[in-house]
N, C-alpha and C positions, 0 to 999 in steps of 0.2 A: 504493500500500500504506500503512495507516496506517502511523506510526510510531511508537504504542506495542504492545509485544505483553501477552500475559496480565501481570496484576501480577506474577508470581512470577517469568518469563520473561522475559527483555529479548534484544536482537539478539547481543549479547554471546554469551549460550548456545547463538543457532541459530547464529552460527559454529561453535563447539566442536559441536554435536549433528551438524553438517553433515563437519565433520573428523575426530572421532576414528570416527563411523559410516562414512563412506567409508575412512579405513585400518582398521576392521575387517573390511568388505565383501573391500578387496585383501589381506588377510593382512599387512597391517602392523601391527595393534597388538596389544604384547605382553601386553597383559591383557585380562580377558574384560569386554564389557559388562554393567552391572548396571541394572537400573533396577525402579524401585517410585515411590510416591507417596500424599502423606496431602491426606486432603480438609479445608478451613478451614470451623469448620463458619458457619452460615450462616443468619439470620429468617426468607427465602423461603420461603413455603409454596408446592411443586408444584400446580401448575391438577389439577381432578379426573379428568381426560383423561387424563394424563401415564402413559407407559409407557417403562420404559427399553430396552423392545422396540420402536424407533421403528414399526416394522410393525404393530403392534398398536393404536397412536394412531387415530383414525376419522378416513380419509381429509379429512371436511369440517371438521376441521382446518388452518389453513393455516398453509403450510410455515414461512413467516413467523416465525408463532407457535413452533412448536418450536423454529427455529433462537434463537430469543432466547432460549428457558428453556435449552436444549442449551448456549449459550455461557456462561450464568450459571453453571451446574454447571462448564463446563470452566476459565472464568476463577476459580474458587477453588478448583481444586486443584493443588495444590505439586507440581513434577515434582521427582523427586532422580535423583541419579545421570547415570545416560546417557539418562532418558526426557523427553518433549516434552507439548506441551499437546496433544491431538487427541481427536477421536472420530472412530466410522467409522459408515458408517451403516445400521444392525441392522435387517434383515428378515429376521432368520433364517437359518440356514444352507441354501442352495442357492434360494434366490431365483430365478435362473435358469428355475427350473420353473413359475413363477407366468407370470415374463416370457412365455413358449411354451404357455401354455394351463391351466397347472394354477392349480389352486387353493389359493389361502393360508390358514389357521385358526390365528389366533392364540390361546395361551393366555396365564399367565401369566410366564412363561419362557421360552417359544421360538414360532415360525410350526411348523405341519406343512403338509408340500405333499402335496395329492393331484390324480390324473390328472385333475379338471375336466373341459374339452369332452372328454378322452380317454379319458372314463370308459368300458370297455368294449368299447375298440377294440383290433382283434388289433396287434401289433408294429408290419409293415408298412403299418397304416393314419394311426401317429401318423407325422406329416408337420410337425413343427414349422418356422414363419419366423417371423424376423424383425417386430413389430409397434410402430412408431414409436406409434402411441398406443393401446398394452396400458394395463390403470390402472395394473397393479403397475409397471413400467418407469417409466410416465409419471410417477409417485409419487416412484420413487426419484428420479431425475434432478430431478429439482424441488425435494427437499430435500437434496439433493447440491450443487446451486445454492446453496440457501439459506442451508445451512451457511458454504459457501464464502466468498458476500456477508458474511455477517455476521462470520465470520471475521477475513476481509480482511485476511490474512496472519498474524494473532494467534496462528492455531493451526491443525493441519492437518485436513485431513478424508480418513479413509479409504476406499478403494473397499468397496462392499457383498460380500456373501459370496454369488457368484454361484452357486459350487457345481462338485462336479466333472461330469465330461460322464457317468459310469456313473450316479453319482448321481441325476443329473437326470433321466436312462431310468429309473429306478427308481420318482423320484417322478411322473411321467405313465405306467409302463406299470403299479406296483405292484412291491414287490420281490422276491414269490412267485415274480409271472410272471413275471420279468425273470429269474430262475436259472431258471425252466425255460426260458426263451428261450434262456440259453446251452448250452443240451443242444438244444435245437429245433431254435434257428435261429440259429446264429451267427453265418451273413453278414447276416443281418439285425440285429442286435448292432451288430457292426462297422458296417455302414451307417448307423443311427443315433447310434452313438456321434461318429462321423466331422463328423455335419451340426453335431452338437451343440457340439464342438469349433471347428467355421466362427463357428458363433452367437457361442459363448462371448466369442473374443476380437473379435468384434464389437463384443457389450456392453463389454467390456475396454477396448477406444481410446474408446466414447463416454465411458465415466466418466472416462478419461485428459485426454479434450480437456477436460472441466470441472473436473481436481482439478491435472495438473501446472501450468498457466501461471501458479499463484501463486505459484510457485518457494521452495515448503516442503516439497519432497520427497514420498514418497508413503509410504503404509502401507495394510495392512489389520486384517483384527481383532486379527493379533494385535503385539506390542511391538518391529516392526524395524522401523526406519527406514530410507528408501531416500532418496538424493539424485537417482535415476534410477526406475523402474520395477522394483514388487517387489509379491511375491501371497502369498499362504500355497494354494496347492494343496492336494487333496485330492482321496480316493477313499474314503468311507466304508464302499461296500458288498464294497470288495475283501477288508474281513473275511472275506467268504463265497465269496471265488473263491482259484482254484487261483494260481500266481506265473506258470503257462502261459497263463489265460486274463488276468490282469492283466498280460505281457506283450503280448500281441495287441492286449486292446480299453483300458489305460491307460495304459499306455507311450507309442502313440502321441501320444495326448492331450497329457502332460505335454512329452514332448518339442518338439509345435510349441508349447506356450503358452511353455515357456521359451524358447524363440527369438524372441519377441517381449518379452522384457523382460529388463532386466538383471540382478535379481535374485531369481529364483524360486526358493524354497522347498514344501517338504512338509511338512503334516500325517500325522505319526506314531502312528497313534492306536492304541494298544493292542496284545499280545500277536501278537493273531490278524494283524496285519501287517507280524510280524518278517518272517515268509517273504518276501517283494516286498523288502527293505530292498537286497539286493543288484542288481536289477534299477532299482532308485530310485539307488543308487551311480554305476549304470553310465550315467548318463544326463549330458551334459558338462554342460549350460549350468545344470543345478539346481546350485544353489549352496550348497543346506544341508538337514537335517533337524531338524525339531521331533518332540521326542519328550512322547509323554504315554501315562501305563504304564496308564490306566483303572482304572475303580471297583474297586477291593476291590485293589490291586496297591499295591506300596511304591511310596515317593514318588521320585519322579524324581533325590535325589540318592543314591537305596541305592546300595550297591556294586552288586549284582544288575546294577545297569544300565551298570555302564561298562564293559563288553565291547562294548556295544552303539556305545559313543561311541566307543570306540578305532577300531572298524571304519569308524566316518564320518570320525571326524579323517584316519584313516590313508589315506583315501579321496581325502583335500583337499575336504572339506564342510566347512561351518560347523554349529553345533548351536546351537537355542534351547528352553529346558526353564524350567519353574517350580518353584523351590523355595524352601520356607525357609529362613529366614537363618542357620539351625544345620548343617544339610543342604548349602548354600554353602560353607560354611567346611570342614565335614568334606570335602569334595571337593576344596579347596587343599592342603588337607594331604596327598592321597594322589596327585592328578592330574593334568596341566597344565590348564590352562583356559584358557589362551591360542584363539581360534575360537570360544568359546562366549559364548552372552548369555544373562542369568539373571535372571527376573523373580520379584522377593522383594514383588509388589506383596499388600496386604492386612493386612502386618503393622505395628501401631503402632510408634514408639517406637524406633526405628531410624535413626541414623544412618548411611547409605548410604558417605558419604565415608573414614568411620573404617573400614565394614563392607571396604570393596574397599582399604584401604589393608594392614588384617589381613588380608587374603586375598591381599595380592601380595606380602605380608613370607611367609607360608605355603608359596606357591609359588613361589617362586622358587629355593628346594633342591628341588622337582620338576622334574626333566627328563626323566622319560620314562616309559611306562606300568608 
């Protein structure tokens, strides 16, 4: 492992990022994670190629190449707080469906997956395995590598956003048909859901075996730190299912991927998936909720929302939410925030260390909801 890390970054901090993140993990630390981060700016002019949507970069690109523009961006930005140098490596949300046959189109801002070879084919027919040299697999792992190499312990690299397993039927079967599938044909649902779930953490231990051995812990897209094994889960299209059929066909899902890693998390996305929250509660080895209240909804630290939080805390979850640094504050003053991690990333001009110092002078006359 080299022995310098990022300029900003020294071994010093990945002790503390490694200690005060594992006693938050076990309900040891009495204050809440905070983390954000300012970018140094910088002469480099990005190659014309360049997308922050690594998926979108043209494959005859080589990986090489990104990883060295990827590290130049990640070595000059300043982590504060509780946060670390990383990227994770962006192909979109649910990538997995590229992996298994579909097809990726990138735009500006995200990949869209559609069904590919499965364009067309009833439920029963899409038959997804396993393909050691698919492009999009072959792609990621390659600059999962790359990253890695070039890293060489300086900074971590997070697992890709494989997707959840309903998800991923949605994007090979369409997500018209896939709701009318759950009125059709349900044991066909569940049978695919099932395969999909095998696949998943398949891909899961591959990108495991290339990111934990550099002993910088793990992450995904989103801002928790793991010193062991952690995902941010999800089920996007559970928007549009009842909490009966997101027991049956997501439940099980979530349950065996949490068993295969120490700390698994959910994607809380929106209104329409309060219903499922208690069903997500009930699940031992999830270890927390991320909430995000969606477009046109108050911002994650209104009051509106900490019913919602009481019900996880009181649960023995942890909660990861974003807000600003006004929005933080107002919520020491009324709530514990002990279990939660709060990412205030985006905003100038902010000392982090002052910000969580006011905030644990705040709370510490709250003790209870």
């Amino acid at each position: 492992m080299n022995d310098t890390c990022a300029p900003f970054f020294t071994e010093e901090d990945w002790t503390r990022i490694e200690r005060d993140w594992t006693a938050w993990w076990n309900h040891d630390l009495s204050r809440p994670m905070l983390m954000g981060g300012e970018i140094v700016p910088r002469d480099r002019k990005l190659p014309d190629w360049w997308s922050w949507m690594y998926g979108g970069i043209p494959f005859d690109i080589p990986v090489e190449d990104i990883a060295s523009e990827v590290w130049d961006i990640v070595s000059n930005i300043r982590c504060l707080g509780d946060s670390w140098p990383r990227t994770w490596v962006n192909f979109g949300a649910g990538t997995g469906a590229a992996f298994l046959g579909g097809e990726g189109a990138p735009d500006f801002n995200t990949i869209w997956f559609t069904p590919g070879k499965w364009e067309g084919k009833s439920l029963r027919e899409i038959q997804p395995e396993f393909d050691p040299e698919n492009s999009w697999w072959r792609r990621v792992q390659d600059l999962t590598k790359a990253l890695v190499d070039k890293f060489d312990g300086r900074a971590q690299v997070g697992f890709t956003d494989i997707g959840g397993n309903m998800d991923i039927v949605a994007s090979l079967r369409g997500s018209e048909a896939v709701l009318m599938d759950t009125i059709d044909d349900p044991e066909g649902i569940g049978e695919l859901c099932a395969t999909i779930t095998r696949l998943w953490l398949q891909y899961f231990e591959e990108q495991c075996s290339l990111i934990l051995p550099v002993g910088r812990g793990t992450s995904s897209w989103s801002p928790l730190w793991s010193p062991k094994r952690t995902y941010m889960l999800q089920s996007d299209i559970s928007y549009m299912i009842s909490p009966a059929d997101f027991e049956r066909w997501v439940a099980p899902d979530l349950n065996e991927c949490c068993s295969k890693m120490e700390h698994g998390f959910y994607h809380l996305d929106g209104k329409g998936q309060l219903p499922h929250l208690d069903i997500l509660l009930s699940i031992p080895e999830l270890r927390g909720i991320q909430w995000i209240p969606g477009d046109g909804q108050p911002s994650s630290s209104d009051p509106i929302w900490w019913p919602i939080y009481k019900r996880i805390r009181d649960a023995g979850k942890l909660v990861q939410i974003f807000s600003k640094w006004r929005g933080a504050l107002k919520m020491a003053e009324e709530i514990p925030l002990t279990g939660f991690a709060i990412d205030v990333s985006g905003e100038e001009g902010i000392d982090l260390s002052d910000l969580l110092e006011e905030m644990q002078k705040k709370n510490a006359s709250v003790r209870d909801w």
